[in-house]
C-alpha positions in Angstrom: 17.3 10.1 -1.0 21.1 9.4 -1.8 22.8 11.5 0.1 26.4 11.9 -0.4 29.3 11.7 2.3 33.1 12.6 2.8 33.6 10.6 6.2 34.1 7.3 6.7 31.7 4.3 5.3 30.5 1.5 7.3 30.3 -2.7 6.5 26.2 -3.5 5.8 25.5 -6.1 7.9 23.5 -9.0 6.5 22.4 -12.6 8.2 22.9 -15.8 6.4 23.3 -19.2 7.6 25.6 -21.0 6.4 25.5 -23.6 8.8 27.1 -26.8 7.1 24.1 -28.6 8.4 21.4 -26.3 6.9 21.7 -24.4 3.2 21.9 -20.6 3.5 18.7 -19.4 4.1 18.4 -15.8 1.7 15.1 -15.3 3.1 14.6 -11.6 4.5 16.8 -11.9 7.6 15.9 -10.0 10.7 19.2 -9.9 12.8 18.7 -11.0 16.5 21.1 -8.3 17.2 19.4 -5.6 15.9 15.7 -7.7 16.8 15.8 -7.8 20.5 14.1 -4.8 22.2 16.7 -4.4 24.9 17.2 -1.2 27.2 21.2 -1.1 25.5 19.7 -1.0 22.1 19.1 2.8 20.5 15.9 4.1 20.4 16.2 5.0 16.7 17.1 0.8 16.1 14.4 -0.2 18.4 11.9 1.6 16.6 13.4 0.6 13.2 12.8 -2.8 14.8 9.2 -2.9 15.9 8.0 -1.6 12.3 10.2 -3.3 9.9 8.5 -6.7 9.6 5.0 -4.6 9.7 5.9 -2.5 6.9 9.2 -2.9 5.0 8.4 -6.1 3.2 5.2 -4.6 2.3 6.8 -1.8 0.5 9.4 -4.7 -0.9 6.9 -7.0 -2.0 4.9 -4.3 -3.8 4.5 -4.6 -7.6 6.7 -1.2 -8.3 9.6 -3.1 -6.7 9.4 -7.0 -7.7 9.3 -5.7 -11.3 12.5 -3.1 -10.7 14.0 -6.0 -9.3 13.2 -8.4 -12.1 14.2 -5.4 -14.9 10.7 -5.7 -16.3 9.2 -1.7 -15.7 9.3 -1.8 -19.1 8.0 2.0 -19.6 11.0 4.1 -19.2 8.0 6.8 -17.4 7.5 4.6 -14.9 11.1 4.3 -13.5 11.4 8.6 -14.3 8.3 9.3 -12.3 10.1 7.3 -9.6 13.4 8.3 -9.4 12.3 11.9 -9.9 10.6 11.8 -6.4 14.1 12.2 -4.7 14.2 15.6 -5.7 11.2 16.4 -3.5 12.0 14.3 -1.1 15.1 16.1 -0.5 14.0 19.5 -0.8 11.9 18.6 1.8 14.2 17.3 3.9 16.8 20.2 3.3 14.4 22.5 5.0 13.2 20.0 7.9 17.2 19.9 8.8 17.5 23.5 8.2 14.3 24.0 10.7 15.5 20.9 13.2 18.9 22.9 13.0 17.6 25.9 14.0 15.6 24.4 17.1 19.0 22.6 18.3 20.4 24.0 21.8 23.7 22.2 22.0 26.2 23.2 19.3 27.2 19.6 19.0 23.8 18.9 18.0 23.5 21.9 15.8 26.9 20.7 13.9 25.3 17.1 13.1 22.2 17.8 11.8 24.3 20.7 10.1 26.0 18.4 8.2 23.3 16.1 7.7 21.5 19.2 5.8 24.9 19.6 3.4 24.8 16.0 2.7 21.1 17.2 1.4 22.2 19.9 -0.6 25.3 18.3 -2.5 22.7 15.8 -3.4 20.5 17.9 -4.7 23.0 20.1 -6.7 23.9 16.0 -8.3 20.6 14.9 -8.7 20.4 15.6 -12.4 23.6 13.9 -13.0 22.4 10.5 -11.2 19.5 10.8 -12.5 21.1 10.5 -15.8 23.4 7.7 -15.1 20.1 5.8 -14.3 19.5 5.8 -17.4 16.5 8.8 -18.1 16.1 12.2 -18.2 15.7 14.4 -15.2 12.0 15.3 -15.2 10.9 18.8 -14.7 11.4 20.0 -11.0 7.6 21.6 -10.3 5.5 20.8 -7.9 5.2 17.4 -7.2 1.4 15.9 -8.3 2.0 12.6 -6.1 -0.4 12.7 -3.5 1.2 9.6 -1.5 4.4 11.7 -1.7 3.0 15.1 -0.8 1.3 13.5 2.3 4.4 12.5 3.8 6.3 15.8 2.7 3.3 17.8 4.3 3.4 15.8 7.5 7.3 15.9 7.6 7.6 20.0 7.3 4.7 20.2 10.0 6.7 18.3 12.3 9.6 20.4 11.6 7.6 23.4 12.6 6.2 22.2 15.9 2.7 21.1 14.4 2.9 17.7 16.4 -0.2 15.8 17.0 -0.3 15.1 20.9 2.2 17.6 21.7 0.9 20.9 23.6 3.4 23.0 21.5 1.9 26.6 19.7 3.3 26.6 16.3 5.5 29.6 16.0 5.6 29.8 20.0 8.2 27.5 20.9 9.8 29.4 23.6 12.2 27.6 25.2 15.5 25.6 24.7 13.7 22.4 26.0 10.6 22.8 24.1 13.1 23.2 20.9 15.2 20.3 21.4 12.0 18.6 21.3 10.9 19.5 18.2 14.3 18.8 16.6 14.5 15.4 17.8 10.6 14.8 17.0 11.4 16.4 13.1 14.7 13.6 12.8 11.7 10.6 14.1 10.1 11.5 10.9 13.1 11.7 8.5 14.5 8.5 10.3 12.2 5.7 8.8 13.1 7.1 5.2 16.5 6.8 4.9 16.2 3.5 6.4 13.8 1.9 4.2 15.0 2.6 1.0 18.9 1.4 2.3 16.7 -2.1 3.1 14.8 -2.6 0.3 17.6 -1.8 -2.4 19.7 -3.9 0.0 17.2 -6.9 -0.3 17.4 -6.5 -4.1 20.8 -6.7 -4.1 21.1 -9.6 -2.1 18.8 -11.7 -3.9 20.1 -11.3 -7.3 22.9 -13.5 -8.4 25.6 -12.1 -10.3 25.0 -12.6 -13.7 21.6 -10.9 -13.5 23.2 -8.6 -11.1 26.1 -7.1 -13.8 23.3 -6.6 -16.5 20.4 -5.0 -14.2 19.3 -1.8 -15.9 18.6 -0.4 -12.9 21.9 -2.0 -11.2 22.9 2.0 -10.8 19.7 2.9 -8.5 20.5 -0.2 -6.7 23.8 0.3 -6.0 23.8 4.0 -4.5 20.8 2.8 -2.4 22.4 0.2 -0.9 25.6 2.1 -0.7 27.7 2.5 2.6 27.1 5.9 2.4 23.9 5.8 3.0 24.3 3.3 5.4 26.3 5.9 6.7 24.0 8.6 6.7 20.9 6.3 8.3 23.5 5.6 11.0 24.3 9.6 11.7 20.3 10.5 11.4 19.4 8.1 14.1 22.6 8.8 16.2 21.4 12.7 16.4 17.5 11.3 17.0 19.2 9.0 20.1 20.9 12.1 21.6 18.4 14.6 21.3 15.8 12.1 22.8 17.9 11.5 26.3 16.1 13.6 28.1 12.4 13.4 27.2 9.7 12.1 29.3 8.0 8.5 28.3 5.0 10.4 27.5 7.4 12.0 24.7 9.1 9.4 23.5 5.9 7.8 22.7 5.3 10.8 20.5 8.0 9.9 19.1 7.3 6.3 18.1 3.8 7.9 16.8 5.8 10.4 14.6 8.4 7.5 13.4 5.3 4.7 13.2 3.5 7.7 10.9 6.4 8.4 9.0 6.9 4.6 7.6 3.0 4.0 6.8 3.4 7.7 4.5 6.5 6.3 3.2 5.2 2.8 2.2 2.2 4.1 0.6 4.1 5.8 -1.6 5.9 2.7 -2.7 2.9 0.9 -3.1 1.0 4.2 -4.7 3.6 4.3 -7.6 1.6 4.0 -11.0 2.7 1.1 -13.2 1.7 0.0 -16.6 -1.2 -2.4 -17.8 1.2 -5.6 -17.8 0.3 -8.2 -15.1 2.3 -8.3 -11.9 2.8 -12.1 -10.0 2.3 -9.9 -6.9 -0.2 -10.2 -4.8 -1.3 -13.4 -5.9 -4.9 -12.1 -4.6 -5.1 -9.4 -7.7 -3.4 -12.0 -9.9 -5.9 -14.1 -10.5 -9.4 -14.1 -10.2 -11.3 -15.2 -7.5 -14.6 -14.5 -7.7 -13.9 -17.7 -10.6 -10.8 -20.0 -9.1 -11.1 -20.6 -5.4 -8.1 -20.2 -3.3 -7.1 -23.4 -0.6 -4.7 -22.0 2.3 -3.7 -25.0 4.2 -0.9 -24.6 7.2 0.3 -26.8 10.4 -0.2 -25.5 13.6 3.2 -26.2 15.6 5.9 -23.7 15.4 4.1 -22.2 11.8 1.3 -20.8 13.5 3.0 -20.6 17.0 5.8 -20.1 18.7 5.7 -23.1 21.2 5.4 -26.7 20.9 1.6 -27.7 22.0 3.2 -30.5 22.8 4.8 -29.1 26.0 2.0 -26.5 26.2 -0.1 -29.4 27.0 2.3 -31.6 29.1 2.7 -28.2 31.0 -0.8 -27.9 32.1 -1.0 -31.2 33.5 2.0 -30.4 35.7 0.8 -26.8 37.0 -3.0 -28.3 37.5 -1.9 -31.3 39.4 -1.6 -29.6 43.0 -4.7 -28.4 42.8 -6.5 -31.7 41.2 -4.5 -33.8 44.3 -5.4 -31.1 46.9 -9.2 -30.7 46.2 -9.9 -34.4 45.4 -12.1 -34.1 42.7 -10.1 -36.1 40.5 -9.6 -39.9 41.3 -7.2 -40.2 37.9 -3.8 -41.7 38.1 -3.0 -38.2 37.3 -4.2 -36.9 40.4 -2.4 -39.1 42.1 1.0 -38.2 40.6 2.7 -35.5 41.7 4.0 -32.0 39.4 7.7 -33.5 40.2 6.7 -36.8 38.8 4.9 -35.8 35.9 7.8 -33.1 34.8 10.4 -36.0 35.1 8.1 -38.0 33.0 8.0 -36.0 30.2 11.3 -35.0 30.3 12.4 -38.2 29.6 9.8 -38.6 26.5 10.5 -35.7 25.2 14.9 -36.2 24.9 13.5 -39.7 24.0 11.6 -38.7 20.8 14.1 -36.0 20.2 17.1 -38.8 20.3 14.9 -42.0 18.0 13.6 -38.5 15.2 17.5 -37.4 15.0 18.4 -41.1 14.4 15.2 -41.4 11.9 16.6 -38.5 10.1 20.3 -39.5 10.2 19.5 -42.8 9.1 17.5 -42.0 5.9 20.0 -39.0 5.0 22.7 -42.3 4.8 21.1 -43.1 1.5 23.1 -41.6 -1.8 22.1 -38.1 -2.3 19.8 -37.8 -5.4 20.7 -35.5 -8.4 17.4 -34.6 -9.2 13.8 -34.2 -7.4 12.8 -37.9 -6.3 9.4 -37.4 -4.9 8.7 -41.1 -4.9 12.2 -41.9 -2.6 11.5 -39.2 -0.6 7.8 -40.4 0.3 9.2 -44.0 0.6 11.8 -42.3 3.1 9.2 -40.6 5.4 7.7 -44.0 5.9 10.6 -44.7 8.5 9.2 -41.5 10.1 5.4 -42.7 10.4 6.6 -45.7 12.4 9.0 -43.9 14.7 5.7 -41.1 15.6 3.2 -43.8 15.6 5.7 -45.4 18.7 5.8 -41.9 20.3 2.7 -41.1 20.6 1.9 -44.8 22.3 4.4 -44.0 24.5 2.8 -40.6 25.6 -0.7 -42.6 26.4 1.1 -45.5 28.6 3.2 -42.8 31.0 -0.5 -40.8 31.7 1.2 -37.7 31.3 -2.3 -36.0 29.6 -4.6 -37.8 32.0 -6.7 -35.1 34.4 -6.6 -32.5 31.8 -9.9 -30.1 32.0 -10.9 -28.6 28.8 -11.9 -24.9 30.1 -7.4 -25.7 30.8 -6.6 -26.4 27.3 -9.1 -24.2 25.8 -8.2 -21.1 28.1 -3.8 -22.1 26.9 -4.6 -22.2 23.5 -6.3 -18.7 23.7 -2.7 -17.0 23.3 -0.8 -19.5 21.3 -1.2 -17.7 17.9 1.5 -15.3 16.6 0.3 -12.1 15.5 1.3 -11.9 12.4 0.1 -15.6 11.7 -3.7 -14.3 13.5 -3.9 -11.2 11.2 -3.2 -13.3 8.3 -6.2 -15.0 8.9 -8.2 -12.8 9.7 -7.6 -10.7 6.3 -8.7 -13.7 4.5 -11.4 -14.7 6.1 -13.1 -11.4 6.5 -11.9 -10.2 2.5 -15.1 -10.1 0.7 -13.3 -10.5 -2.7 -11.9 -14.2 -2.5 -13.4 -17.3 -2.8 -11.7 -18.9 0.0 -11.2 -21.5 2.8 -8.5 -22.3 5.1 -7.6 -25.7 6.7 -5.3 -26.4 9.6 -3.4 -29.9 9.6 -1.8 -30.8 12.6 -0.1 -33.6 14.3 -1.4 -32.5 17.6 -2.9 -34.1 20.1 -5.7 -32.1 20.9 -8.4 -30.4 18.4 -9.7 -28.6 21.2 -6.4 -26.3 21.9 -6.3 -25.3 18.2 -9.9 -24.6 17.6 -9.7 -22.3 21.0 -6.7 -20.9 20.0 -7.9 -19.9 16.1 -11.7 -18.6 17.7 -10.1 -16.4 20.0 -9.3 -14.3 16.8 -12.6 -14.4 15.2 -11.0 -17.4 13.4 -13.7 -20.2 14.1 -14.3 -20.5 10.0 -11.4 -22.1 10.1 -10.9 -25.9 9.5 -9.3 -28.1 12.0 -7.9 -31.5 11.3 -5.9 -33.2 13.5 -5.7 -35.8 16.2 -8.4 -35.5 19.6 -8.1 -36.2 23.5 -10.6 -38.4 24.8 -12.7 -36.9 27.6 -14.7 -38.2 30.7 -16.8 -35.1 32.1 -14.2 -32.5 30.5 -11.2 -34.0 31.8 -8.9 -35.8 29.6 -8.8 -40.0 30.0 -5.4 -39.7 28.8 -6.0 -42.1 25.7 -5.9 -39.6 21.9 -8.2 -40.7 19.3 -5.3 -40.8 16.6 -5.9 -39.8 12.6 -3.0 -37.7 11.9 0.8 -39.5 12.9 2.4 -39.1 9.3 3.6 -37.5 6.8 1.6 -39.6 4.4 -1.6 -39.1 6.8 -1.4 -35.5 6.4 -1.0 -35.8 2.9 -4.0 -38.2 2.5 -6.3 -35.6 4.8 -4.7 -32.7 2.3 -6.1 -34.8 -0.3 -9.4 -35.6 0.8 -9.8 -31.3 1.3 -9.1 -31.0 -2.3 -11.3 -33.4 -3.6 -14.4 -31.7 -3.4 -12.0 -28.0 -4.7 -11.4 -29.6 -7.9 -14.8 -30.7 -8.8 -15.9 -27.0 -8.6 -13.4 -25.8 -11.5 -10.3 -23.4 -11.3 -8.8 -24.2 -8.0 -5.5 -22.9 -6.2 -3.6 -24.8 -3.1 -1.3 -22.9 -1.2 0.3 -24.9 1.9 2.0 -23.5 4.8 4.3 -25.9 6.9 7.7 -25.7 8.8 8.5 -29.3 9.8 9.4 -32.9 8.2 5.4 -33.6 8.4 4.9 -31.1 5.9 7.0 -31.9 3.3 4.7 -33.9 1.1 1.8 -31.2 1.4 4.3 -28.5 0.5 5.3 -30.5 -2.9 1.9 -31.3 -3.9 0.4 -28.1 -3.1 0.5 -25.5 -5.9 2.5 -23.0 -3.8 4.5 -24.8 -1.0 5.7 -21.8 1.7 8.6 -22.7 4.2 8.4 -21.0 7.6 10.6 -20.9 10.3 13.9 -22.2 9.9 13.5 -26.4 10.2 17.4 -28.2 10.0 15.6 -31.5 9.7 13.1 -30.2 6.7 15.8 -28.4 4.3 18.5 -31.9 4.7 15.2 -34.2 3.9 14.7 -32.3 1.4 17.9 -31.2 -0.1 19.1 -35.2 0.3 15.9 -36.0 -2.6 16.2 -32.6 -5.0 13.7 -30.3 -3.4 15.1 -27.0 -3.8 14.5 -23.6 -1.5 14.4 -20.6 -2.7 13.7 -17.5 -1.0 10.0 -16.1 -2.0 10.8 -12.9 -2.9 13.5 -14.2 -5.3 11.1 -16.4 -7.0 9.0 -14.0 -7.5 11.5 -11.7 -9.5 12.1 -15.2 -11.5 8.4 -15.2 -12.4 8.0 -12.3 -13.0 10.6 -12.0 -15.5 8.5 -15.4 -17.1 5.6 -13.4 -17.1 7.2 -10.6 -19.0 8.8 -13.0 -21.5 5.8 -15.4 -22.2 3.1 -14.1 -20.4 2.4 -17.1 -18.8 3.4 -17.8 -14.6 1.2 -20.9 -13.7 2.0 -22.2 -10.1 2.4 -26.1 -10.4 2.4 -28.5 -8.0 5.4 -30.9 -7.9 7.9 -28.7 -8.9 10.2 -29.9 -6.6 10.4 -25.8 -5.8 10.1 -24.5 -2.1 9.2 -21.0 -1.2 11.5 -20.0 2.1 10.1 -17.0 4.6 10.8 -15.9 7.8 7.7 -13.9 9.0 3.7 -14.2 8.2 4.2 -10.7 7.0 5.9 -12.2 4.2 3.1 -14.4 3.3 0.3 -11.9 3.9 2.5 -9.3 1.1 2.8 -12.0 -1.3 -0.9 -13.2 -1.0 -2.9 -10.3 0.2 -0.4 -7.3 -0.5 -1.3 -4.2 1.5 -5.0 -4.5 2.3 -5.0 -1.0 2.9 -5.2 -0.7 -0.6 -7.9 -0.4 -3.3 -6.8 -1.3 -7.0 -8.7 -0.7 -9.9 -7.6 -0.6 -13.8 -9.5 3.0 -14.8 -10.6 3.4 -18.0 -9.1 5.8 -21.1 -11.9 8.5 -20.5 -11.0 9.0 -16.8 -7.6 8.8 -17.4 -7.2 11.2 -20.2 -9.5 13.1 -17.4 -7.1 12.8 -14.3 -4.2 13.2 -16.3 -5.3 16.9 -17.7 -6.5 17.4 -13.8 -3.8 15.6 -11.8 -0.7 16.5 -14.3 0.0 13.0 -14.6 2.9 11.5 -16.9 2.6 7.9 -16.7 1.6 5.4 -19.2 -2.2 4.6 -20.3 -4.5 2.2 -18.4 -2.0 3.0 -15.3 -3.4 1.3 -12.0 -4.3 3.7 -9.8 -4.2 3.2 -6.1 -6.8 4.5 -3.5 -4.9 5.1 0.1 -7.6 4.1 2.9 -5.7 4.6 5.6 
C-alpha cells in the first residue's frame, strides 16, 4: 500500500532512551505523546492508540514477518504472494476514495480525499516496477484467491457504499449531504488502520536491525518504501480527512466509527498472520515451536509493577489509612491501629517509604562502585545482591515495629486486590490456563507482604490455578496483627523458591522455564530461567545488570537472531544462563511471542489436500504450506 507523494515528507518519530543512567531501550516504544487519550489528541491517533498494543505487535510478531525480518522466507513464492496483495489492496482502495469522494459535501474535503485517490492510482500504474525492484516478478493481476485479504476488501467497499453495520443508512438511498459526509468519513475509518500498520511494522523492522544486516537485507527495498516519509505522509493526510469529516457526528457515530476502525485492524492482522509460509520451523510462537503435549512449559512472574501498575506495597499502607476512621469511630477494633489516626499513619509511611527508597539507591550505588565486568559474572553479581537481602530484610522489620499494617480486615485487602491486575497481564493468563493444548503451570513469586491480595487479585480473573509464593500477614479474626510471616526478602530467596518449583519439572522429562520480572529481585530468576523477559522499564535492574555482563536485547530482535540460527543450523535451543535478557514493554508482547494470535488454528496439511485446495483455491505457494483457519 505505497502510495506515492509530491508534497512535503514528514520526520518518523521514534522513542528511545538514552538516558545516561539506563541503556536505550529498542523495545516497541509506545510514545506518551501519541499514548494518552486526551480530548486535544485526533480521533484518527486516539483510535490508532487504543488498538495498537492489541493488534500491531500481533501482526509484527507473526511468523510471515520475523522471518522477512530475519531474510529467511526462503521461497521466493512466499514473498510474491505477499507483495502482490498491494495490487488488490489498492484497487480496492482506489474505488473506496473514488466512492468516499463522491459522498464529500465540502469541496475542501472533496479535494483531499481527491488526491489521496491519485496517490492510489500512480501507485498502481508503478506497482510492476516496485514489484520488480523487490526482487520478483509481478504476479498475475486476477482475482485475488486470499480469503483473509478478500474479507477486508469486501468489508472495505461495503463501507464505502453505505452498507454500515449499526448505521440506519439504505444502501443506494443516501439522500442527504449529512448522511453522505457520514459515510465518507466512516469509508476513511476503514482505510485508516491500513496505511498505518504496515508504516509500523516495517518501521519496527527497520529499527531493530543494525546496519550491517540492514545494507544486505534482501528485502531492505520493501522495508524501506514502507517505512518511508511518504507514507508517513500519506497516513498523516488519511487521518487528517477522517478528523475533519468526523467533527460533527453524534457520540453514537463516532462509536461506529471506532467499530468500523477496530474491524478494519482485526481484517488487516489476519491477513498478516494468514500469509502461507513454507514447511521450515518458525521460533514464533514458542507455543507451536515445540511440543507440549511432551515438554511442559513453567511461566513464572513477580507481581509488583510486572503484573500491576501499583506498588502493593502502598496499596496496602493505603487501606490501613482510609479504614482507620471508621475502625476508631465504631470501636470494634482495640489495635494500636485503631488508635492512630489516617494523619498519623500516612506520615508514618511516608517516612518508610523515602527511607527504603534513600538505603535501596545507596545499596545500588554502592555495589555499582565495583569495576565493571567485561564479561557475564553470574557469580559477582549473586555475591552483589547479598548487600540487597540485608538492606530488605531491615525494611521490612521496620514496617512491623511502626504498626502501619495492624487493623487490616481481609474482605479490605481481598476486595483491593480485585482490580490490581493489568489487562493485558490478566488475559495472558487466562489464555494459558484455559489452552487445552499446553502442558502448563504458572507460579507467581513475590516479595509482597500479603498472599491474600495476590491470590484475590489473580481469582478475580478466573485465575485461582495459579501458584502464589510469597510472604503472609498474620491475622487475629481477619484483621491483620501487623507482624508478616516472612519467606521471600531476597533475591537469592526467590531464586531458591524458583528452584524448589523446578525440582519436581525436571524429574518429569522435557521441561521449559520462562520467567517474568521487572525489578532487582528478579534478576537471578531471569538468568537461570530458560527464557528471562524484562518488563517495564527498571533503572536499577538494567545498571545491576549491565555493571556484571548481562545483556538486553529487545525480544523481537532476538528473535530475528534465532531465527536466522534456526535457518542456518536448524537448531534454537533456549538456555539458561546466557547472560541474555529479553526487553518488552507490554504483556501483548509476551502473549505474541508465547501464544501468537489465539485466534488462530494451525495445522501442517498433508500433499493430498493440498494438491486438492490448490486446484480448488488457485493457490501458488510452496508444498506442505501452513494453512491458517480465522475463528474470529
Amino acid at each position: 500500500m505505497y502510495l506515492e507523494s509530491e508534497n512535503k515528507t514528514i520526520k518518523l518519530q521514534r522513542s528511545d532512551n538514552n538516558n545516561s543512567k539506563n541503556p536505550p531501550n529498542h523495545s516497541l516504544s509506545f510514545s506518551p505523546s501519541i499514548m494518552a487519550v486526551d480530548e486535544e489528541i485526533s480521533l484518527a491517533r486516539r483510535l490508532w492508540a487504543k488498538f495498537r498494543k492489541e493488534y500491531s505487535v500481533f501482526a509484527l510478531y507473526s511468523p510471515f514477518f520475523v522471518r522477512l525480518a530475519s531474510s529467511t522466507l526462503h521461497s521466493p513464492t512466499t514473498f510474491r504472494h505477499f507483495i502482490s496483495q498491494d495490487l488488490h489492496f489498492l484497487k480496492a482502495f482506489a474505488l473506496a476514495y473514488e466512492l468516499a469522494e463522491d459522498c464529500a459535501d465540502d469541496d475542501d474535503d472533496k479535494n483531499g480525499i481527491r488526491d489521496l485517490r491519485k496517490r492510489v492510482i500512480r501507485r498502481l500504474q508503478t506497482h510492476d516496477t516496485f514489484v520488480q525492484e523487490c526482487g520478483v516478478e509481478p504476479a498475475d493481476e486476477g482475482a485475488s484467491n486470499d480469503i483473509a485479504m478478500n474479507k477486508y476488501t469486501d468489508f472495505l467497499l461495503a463501507t464505502a457504499s453505505g452498507k454500515i453495520e449499526g448505521e440506519r443508512l439504505a444502501p443506494g438511498k443516501i439522500a442527504t449531504p449529512f448522511e453522505k459526509t457520514k459515510v465518507a468519513a466512516y469509508t476513511l475509518a476503514a482505510l485508516a488502520p491500513c496505511i498505518r500498520l504496515y508504516a509500523f511494522i516495517s518501521a519496527e523492522i527497520q529499527g531493530f536491525l543494525n546496519s550491517d544486516d540492514y545494507e544486505s537485507h534482501i528485502y531492505r527495498t520493501w522495508i524501506d518504501t514502507y517505512s518511508s516519509q511518504i507514507l508517513e505522509e500519506t497516513a498523516l493526510q488519511n487521518e487528517d480527512m477522517l478528523d475533519r469529516l468526523s467533527i460533527c457526528l453524534t457520540s453514537e457515530e463516532l462509536e461506529i466509527i471506532e467499530n468500523l476502525y477496530h474491524q478494519a485492524m482485526k481484517l488487516l492482522v489476519d491477513i498478516v498472520v494468514n500469509q502461507p509460509i513454507s514447511d521450515q520451523q518458525s521460533v514464533v510462537p514458542l507455543s507451536r515451536m515445540y511440543e507440549f503435549d511432551e515438554c511442559h512449559l513453567t511461566i513464572l512472574c513477580d507481581f509488583d509493577l510486572a503484573c500491576t501498575a501499583f506498588d502493593s506495597a502502598a496499596i496496602l499502607a493505603e487501606i490501613a489509612i482510609i479504614t482507620a476512621p471508621k475502625a476508631d469511630i465504631d470501636g470494634s477494633d482495640q489495635t494500636q491501629l485503631a488508635r492512630m489516626s489516617s494523619a498519623d499513619l500516612r506520615s508514618t509511611w511516608d517516612v518508610l517509604s523515602t527511607q527504603y527508597t534513600e538505603e535501596f539507591e545507596q545499596s545500588v550505588e554502592s555495589i555499582l562502585a565495583s569495576n565493571k565486568v567485561e564479561e557475564f559474572d553470574y557469580e559477582g553479581l549473586c555475591n552483589a545482591l547479598e548487600q540487597l537481602a540485608a538492606f530488605e530484610r531491615n525494611a521490612n522489620e521496620r514496617v512491623v515495629e511502626s504498626g502501619v499494617l495492624k487493623g487490616l480486615n481481609v474482605e479490605d485487602i481481598k476486595r483491593a486486590g480485585q482490580s490490581l491486575i493489568q489487562d493485558g497481564c490478566r488475559s495472558f493468563f487466562q489464555k494459558i490456563v484455559k489452552n487445552e493444548n499446553l502442558k502448563a503451570d504458572v507460579h507467581v513469586l513475590s516479595y509482597c507482604w500479603c498472599n491474600d491480595l495476590i491470590v484475590s487479585a489473580f481469582s478475580s480473573g478466573d485465575l485461582n490455578v495459579l501458584n502464589v509464593h510469597s510472604n503472609e500477614l498474620v491475622y487475629e479474626e481477619s484483621v491483620t496483627t501487623g507482624e508478616i510471616v516472612k519467606k521471600m526478602e531476597s533475591p537469592t530467596e526467590k531464586l531458591q523458591a524458583f528452584n524448589d518449583i523446578l525440582i519436581d519439572r525436571k524429574s518429569e522429562g522435557k521441561h521449559l522455564t520462562v520467567y517474568i520480572g521487572g525489578s532487582v529481585g528478579d534478576l537471578l530468576c531471569l538468568l537461570e530461567a530458560d527464557i528471562g523477559i524484562v518488563i517495564g522499564s527498571s533503572s536499577s535492574l538494567r545498571r545491576l545488570g549491565d555493571h556484571f555482563g548481562v545483556s538486553f536485547v529487545p525480544l523481537f530482535s532476538g528473535l530475528v537472531k534465532r531465527q536466522r540460527e534456526l535457518a542456518e543450523d536448524c537448531s534454537s535451543n533456549w538456555k539458561p544462563m546466557s547472560g541474555i535478557l529479553y526487553t518488552v514493554s507490554s504483556w501483548a508482547e509476551i502473549q505474541a511471542f508465547i501464544l501468537g494470535s489465539t485466534k488462530l488454528v494451525l495445522r501442517k496439511i498433508s500433499v493430498a489436500t493440498y494438491l486438492s485446495e490448490k486446484e480448488k483455491r488457485g493457490w501458488n505457494v510452496d508444498l506442505f504450506v501452513y494453512k491458517i483457519c480465522i475463528s474470529y
